[in-house]
Legacy VTK file of the C-alpha trace (Angstrom):
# vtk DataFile Version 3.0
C-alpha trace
ASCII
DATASET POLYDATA
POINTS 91 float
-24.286 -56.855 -28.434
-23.752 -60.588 -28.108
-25.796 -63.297 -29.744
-28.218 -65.510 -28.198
-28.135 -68.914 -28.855
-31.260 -71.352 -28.008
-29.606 -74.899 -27.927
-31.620 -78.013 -28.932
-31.352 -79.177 -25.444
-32.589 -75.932 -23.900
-35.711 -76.552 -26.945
-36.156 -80.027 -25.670
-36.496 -78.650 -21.912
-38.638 -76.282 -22.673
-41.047 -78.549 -24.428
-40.997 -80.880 -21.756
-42.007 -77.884 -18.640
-44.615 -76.971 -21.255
-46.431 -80.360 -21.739
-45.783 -81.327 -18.028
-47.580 -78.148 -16.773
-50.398 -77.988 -19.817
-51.544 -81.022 -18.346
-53.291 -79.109 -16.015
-52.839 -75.746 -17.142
-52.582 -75.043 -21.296
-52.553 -71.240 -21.003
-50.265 -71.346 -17.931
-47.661 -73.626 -19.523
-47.422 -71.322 -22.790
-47.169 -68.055 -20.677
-44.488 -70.134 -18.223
-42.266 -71.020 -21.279
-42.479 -67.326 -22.584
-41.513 -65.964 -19.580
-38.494 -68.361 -19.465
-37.709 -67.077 -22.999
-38.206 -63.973 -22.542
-35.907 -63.502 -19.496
-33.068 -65.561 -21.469
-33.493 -62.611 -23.926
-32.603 -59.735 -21.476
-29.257 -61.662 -20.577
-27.796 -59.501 -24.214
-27.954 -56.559 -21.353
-24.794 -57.466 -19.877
-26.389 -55.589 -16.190
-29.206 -58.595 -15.939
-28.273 -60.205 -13.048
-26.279 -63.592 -13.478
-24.351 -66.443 -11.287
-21.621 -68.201 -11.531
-22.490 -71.986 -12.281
-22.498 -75.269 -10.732
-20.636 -76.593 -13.514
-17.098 -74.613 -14.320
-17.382 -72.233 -16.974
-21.348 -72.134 -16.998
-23.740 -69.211 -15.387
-27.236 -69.738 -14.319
-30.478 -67.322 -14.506
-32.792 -67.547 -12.067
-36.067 -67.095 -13.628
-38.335 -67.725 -11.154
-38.230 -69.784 -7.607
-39.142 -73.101 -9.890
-36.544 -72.581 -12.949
-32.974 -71.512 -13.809
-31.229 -71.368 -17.068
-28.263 -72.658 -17.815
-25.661 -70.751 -19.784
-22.428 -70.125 -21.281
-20.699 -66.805 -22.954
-18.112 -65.996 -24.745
-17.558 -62.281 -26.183
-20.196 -63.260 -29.454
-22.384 -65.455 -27.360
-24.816 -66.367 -24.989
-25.630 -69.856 -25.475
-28.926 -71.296 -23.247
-27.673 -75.149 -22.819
-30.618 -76.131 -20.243
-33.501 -75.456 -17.734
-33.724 -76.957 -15.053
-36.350 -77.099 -11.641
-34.286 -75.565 -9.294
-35.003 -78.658 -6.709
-33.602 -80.553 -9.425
-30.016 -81.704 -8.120
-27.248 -81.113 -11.054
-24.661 -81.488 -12.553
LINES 1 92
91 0 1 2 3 4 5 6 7 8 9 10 11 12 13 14 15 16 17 18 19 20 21 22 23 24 25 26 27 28 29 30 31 32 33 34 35 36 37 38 39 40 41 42 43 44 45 46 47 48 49 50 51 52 53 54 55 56 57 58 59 60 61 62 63 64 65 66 67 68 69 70 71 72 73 74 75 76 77 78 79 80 81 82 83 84 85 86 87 88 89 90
């Protein structure tokens, strides 16, 4: 089973979706953030469903119609680099 690796900058996005939506939602934002966790987790089944990347070499996970994971993987790793809003235009 591969690794999974939670990058600072994927840390640093995910604190930022959480204060932006506890603003007007606390219990909303922690249960958003857990979900996006959570479904980075199942990516160590190599059958939950991934894309290719914008950016060569990367994959993305949808999460949810707002947010998609950014990812790399080697054969010992899945590394989460970011999250982004998917109307957010990257790279």
């Amino acid at each position: 089973m591969k690794r999974l690796v939670r990058s600072a900058t994927y840390r640093l996005d995910l604190d930022d979706i959480e204060r932006y939506v506890a603003r007007r939602d606390p219990l909303a934002a922690a249960k958003l953030v857990d979900h996006i966790d959570d479904q980075f987790a199942h990516l160590a089944d190599p059958e939950f469903p991934r894309r290719a990347g914008k950016v060569k070499d990367t994959f993305e996970l949808v999460v949810n119609k707002n947010y998609i994971v950014i990812f790399i993987e080697s054969d010992t790793d899945i590394v989460a680099l970011n999250v982004v809003h998917a109307k957010r235009r990257y790279p």
